[in-house]
C-alpha positions, 0 to 999 in steps of 0.5 A, spaced: 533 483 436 538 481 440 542 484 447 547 488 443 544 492 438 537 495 443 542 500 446 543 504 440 537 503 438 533 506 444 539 512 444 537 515 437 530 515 438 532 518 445 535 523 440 529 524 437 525 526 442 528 530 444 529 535 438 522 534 437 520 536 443 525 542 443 525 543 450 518 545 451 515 539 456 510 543 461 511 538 467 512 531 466 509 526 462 509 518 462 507 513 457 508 505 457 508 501 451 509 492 450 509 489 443 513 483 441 515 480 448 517 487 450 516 493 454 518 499 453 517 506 458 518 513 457 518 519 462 520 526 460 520 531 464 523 538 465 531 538 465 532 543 472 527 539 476 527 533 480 525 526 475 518 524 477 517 518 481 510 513 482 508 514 490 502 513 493 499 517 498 502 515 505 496 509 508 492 510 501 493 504 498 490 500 506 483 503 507 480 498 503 485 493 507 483 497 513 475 496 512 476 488 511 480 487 518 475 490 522 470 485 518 474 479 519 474 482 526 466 484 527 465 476 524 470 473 529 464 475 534 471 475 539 480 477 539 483 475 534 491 475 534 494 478 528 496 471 525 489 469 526 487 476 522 492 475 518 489 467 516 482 470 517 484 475 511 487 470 506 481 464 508 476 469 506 480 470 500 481 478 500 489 479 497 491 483 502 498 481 504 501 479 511 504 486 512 499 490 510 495 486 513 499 488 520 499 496 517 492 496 517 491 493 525 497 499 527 492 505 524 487 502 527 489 502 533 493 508 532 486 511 531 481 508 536 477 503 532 482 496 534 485 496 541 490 491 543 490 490 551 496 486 550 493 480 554 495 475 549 488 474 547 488 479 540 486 485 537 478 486 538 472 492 538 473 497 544 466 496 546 469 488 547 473 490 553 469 489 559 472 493 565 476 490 569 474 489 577 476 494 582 477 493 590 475 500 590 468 502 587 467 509 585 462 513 588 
């Protein structure tokens, strides 16, 4: 089937459909198909709401990337800056990608589980952090 004729195809069938179903769709419905080299999706939905579309839940789709840098980072024993978390990460063949990866060490220092003094040395345990000498001891 060439280019040409597809639309007026999908049109009819698009017609069809939708008399059939005589406007009695209760939410939304979506439906996939391939056959013959070719992919097809259909996604019907109430005419007076908005139409529906794939979204993840905002920082769902990281928490197995969260759990796998904080590993890398426990493993490395010491601070890793992010090109080495991001290196670590591919070497141990996880297929998380530089942004994600970079995403899951902002949540996690967001959250208190990574910290990043900024000394150049990289992100790392908060129990790795050792306090810094003082002039003036408390007490």
């Amino acid at each position: 089937m060439s280019a040409q004729p597809i639309r007026p195809v999908v049109t009819r069938w698009v017609e069809g459909l939708l008399a059939e179903l005589g406007g009695t769709a209760a939410g939304s419905v979506r439906v996939a198909g391939a056959a013959n080299g070719l992919a097809c999706l259909v996604v019907v939905w109430p005419a007076d709401q908005r139409m529906p579309t794939a979204r993840r839940a905002k920082g769902g789709g990281r928490g197995q990337c969260r759990a796998d840098v904080l590993a890398v980072v426990r493993a490395a024993g010491g601070p890793l800056t992010r090109k080495e978390v991001v290196r670590a990460v591919r070497g141990a063949g996880l297929g998380h990608g530089p942004g994600t990866v970079a995403k899951a060490l902002a949540d996690l220092t967001a959250a208190g589980a990574l910290v990043n003094p900024r000394d150049n040395r990289g992100y790392r345990l908060p129990e790795w952090v050792r306090p810094h000498p003082t002039l003036f001891p408390e007490g």
